[in-house]
N, C-alpha and C positions, 0 to 999 in steps of 0.2 A: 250173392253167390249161392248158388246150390249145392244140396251137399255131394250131389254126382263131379261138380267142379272143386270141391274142396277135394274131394278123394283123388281127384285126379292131379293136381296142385302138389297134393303130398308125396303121391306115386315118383313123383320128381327124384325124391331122396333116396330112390332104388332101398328102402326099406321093407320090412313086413309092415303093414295096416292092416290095426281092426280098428273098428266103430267098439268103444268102451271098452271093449277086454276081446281078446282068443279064447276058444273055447277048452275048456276046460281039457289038457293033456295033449293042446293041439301050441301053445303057447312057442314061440321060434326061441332061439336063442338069442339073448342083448346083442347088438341093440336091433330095437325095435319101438314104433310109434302106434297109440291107443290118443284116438280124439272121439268127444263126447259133447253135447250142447246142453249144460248142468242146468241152463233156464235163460230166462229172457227177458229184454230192458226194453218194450216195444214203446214208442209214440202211440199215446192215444191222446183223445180229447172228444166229449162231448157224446161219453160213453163208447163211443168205439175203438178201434185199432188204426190206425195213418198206415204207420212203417212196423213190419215185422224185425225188431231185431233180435238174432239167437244170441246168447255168451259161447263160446266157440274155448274147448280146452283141448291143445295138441300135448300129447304128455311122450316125453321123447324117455327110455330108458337104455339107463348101458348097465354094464357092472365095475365098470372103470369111468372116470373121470374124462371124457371126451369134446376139447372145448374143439378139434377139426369137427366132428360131426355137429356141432352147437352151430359152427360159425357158416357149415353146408344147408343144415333147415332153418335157419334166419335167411341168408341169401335166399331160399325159395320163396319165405315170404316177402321179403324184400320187393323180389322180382314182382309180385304179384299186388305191391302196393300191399303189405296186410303192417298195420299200427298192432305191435304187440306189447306185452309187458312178461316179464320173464321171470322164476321162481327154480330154487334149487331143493331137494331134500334128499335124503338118505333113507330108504326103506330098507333097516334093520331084518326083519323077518323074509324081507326077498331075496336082503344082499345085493339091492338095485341101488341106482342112482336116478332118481325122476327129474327131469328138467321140464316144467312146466309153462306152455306160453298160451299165453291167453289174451283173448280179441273178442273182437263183437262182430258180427255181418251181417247184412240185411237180406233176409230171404224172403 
């Protein structure tokens, strides 16, 4: 998947996206989705690369507790075949809720 088909995959959720963060002052109101590719778990062997694979982090935020919007960008990646694992936190200092899902894909 390319990241032009990942962004467009997300666009699904009629959310705001950025790639890592909004710029600074330009940030929308909750909810809102920031995905990032923190590093990478590629095949190689015999000094080279095979398969590029990225770590792929979609980080969904509300400021309330939103398991209809949880259960709206799961179906997207559902629909798109994506194998996720999923994470909860509370960010204190933003007053957010981060729900964290994270995959691997080959690009």
């Amino acid at each position: 998947m390319t990241h032009n088909k990942l962004m467009e995959m997300l666009k699904e959720t009629a959310l705001p996206i950025a790639y890592d963060h909004f710029a600074e002052g330009e940030s929308p109101d909750p909810p809102f989705i920031c995905f990032l590719y923190p590093g990478s778990d590629n095949f190689a062997a015999d000094g080279r690369v095979y398969l590029k694979i990225s770590e792929v982090h979609v980080e969904l935020y509300t400021d309330e507790k939103n398991p209809e919007l949880e259960a709206k960008l799961e179906a997207v990646l559902d629909r798109h075949g994506i194998s996720y694992e999923k994470t909860e936190t509370w960010i204190e200092s933003e007053r957010l809720y981060e729900v964290l899902y994270y995959f691997e894909m080959e690009v």
